[in-house]
N, C-alpha and C positions, 0 to 999 in steps of 0.2 A: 416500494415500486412494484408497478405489475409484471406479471409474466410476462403478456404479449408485448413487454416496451422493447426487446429485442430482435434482431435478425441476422439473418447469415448460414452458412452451414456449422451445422452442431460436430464441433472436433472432440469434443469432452465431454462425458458427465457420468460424475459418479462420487461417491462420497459428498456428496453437500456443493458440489461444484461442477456447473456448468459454463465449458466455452464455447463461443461460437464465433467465425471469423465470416466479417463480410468486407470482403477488401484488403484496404490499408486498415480497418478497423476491427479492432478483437474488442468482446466483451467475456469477462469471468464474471458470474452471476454465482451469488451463494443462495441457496435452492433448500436451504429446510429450514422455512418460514416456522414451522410449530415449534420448534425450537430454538426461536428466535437467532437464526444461524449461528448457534455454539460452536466453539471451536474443539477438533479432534486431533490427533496425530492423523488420524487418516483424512483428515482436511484440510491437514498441510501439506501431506504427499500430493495429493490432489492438484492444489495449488501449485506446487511446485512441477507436476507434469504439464500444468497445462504451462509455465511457463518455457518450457522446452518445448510443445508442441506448438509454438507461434513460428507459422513459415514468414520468412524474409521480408515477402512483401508486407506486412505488417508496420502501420508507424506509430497509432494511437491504440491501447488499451484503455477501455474503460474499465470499472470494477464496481459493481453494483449486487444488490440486497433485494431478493424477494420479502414481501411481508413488515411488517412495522418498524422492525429491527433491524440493523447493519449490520451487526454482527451483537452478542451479550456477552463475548468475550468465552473462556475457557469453560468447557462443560465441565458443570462440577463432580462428573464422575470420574474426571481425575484425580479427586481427594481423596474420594473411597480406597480403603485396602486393596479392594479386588482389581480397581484401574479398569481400560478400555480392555475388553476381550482379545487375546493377542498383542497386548501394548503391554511394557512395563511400567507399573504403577509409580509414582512419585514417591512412595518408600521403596520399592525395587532400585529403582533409578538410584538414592541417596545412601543404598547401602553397595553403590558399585566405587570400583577405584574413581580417581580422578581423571584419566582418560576417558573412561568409559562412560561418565557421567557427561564430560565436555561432548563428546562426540554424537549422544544422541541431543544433546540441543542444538549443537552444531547443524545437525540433520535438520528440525525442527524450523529452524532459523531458513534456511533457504526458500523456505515460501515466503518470504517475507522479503529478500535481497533481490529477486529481480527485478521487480518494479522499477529499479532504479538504475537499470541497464542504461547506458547513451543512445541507445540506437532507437528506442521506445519513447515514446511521452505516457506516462498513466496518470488517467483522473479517477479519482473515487467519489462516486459519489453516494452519499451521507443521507440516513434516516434515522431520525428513533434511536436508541441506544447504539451509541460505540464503545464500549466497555473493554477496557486491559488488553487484552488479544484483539479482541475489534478494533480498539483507539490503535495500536500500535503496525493493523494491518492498512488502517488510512492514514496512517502518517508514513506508512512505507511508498506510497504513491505521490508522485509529482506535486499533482495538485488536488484539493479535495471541494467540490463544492455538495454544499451541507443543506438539506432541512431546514425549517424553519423549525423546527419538531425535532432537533437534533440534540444528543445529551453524548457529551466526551468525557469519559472517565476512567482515570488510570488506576488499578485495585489494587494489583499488585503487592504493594509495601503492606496496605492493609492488614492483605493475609501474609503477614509473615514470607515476603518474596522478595523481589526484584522484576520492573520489568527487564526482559530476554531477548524479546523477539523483534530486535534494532528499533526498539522506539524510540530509547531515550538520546539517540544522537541527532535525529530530525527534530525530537520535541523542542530540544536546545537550541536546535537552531534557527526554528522559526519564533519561539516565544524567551528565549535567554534561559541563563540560567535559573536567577530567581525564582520565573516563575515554573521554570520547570519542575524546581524542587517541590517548590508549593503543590502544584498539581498533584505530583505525586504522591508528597508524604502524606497531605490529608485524603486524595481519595475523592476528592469532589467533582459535582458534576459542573460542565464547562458546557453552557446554554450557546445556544445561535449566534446569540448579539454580540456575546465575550469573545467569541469564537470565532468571528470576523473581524472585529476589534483588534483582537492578540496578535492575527495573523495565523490561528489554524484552520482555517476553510477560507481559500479567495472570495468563495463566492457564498453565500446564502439565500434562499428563493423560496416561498411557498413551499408545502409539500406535494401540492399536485400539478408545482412545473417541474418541481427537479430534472426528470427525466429529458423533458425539453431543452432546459438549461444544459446539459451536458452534451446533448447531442449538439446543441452551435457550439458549444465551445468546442468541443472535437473538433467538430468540422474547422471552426477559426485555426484550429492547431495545424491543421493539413496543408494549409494554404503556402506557406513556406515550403522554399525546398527539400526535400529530405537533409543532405548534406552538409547544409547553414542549421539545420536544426539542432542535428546532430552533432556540431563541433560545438555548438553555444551553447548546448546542455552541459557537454562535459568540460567548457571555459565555467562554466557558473557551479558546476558541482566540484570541483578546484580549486574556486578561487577564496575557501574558509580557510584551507591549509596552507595557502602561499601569500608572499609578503607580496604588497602592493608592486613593487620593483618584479619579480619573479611572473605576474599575472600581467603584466607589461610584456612579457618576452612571451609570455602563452598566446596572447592575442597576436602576436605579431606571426607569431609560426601560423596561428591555426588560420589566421587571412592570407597568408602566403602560400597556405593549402589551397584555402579557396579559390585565390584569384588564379591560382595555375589550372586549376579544373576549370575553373568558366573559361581561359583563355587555352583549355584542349590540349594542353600539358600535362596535366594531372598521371600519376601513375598509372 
């Protein structure tokens, strides 16, 4: 995606991540194209500031890729001994207690968790390599529309890991189990057409509409009230863990919300 496919005032940018807010519309752009945006500890703190600095009015996040790539996944100078300059290495890390080991991916992890806030919609939209960190930062968004030129792959297992960074609970639930496994244990790459197919990217398109693509669908996302949005996000991100009966009584509360707000009752 190009630079100039953005607008808005620039709230963020720094480590590999820029935000900019115009409106109800946030966009987070990952910004070092040369290195087909790898992933850092300091680009997830990044990430995770810019998701605390979305003011209120805000409904739709986009999340977009300068340059060919979406992201190549984890920069591999986290395997080196020496690690990120100021980060502890992934032998530091493995030779700390078990607290302290949990806690910094814990940290880690939170760039990855808000996307999935109720109050927000996020689209990612998809180029070129999404690799391990990549595949797991577009699956942490709502909905993903992808490249035609799109390649999804989870590495993780490969090198001797685990994905971390809340993929494997979305992967599950858009593609099952099965195939979730599959994906991951072998490591292979998951093209356009599979990837529409399975149900990991709604949408698919050229690679010199994407940007266009996202931008109607944003807009499509707006159109709805804030409120009905926002309750039917969190009815439908709910309704995995609750028994048909239980997701009967959610619907019924969260319309009972509704209809007291349109009828000027509302709290």
């Amino acid at each position: 995606m190009n630079s100039n496919d953005t607008s808005g005032t620039v709230v963020l940018d720094k480590d590999g991540v820029r935000l900019t807010i115009d409106d109800t519309l946030a966009t987070v752009t990952l910004v070092n194209a040369a290195k087909r945006n790898a992933q850092s500890p300091a680009l997830w703190r990044a990430l995770t500031e810019a998701g605390r600095a979305l003011p209120g009015s805000v409904r739709v996040v986009v999340l977009r890729a300068e340059g060919k790539s979406f992201s190549a996944g984890l920069d591999r100078q986290a395997f080196t001994p020496e690690g990120f300059e100021g980060e502890p290495s992934f032998l530091d890390m493995a030779r700390g207690d078990d607290a302290e080991l949990d806690a910094v991916i814990a940290e880690y992890q939170e760039a990855f968790t808000w996307w999935r806030r109720s109050d927000v919609l996020t689209v990612a939209a998809v180029q070129g390599h999404a690799i391990g960190a990549g595949f797991q930062l577009a699956l942490a968004c709502d909905l993903r529309v992808a490249a035609d030129d799109v390649q999804f792959a989870m590495r993780e297992t490969s090198l001797g890991l685990v994905p971390d960074l809340t993929g494997t609970h979305p992967l599950v639930g858009l593609v099952g189990y099965a195939r979730a496994l599959e994906i991951c244990v072998t490591g292979r790459f998951v093209h356009a057409d599979e990837a529409e197919r399975i149900g990991l990217a709604n949408l698919v398109v050229p690679a010199e509409e994407l940007d266009a693509a996202v931008r109607d669908l944003a807009g499509a996302l707006l159109t709805a009230p804030r409120d009905a949005v926002v309750e039917t996000k969190a009815l439908l991100q709910g309704a995995v863990n609750r028994s048909y009966e239980d997701q009967r009584v959610a619907e019924r509360a969260a319309q009972g919300r509704r209809l007291r707000d349109l009828a000027g009752l509302g709290d």
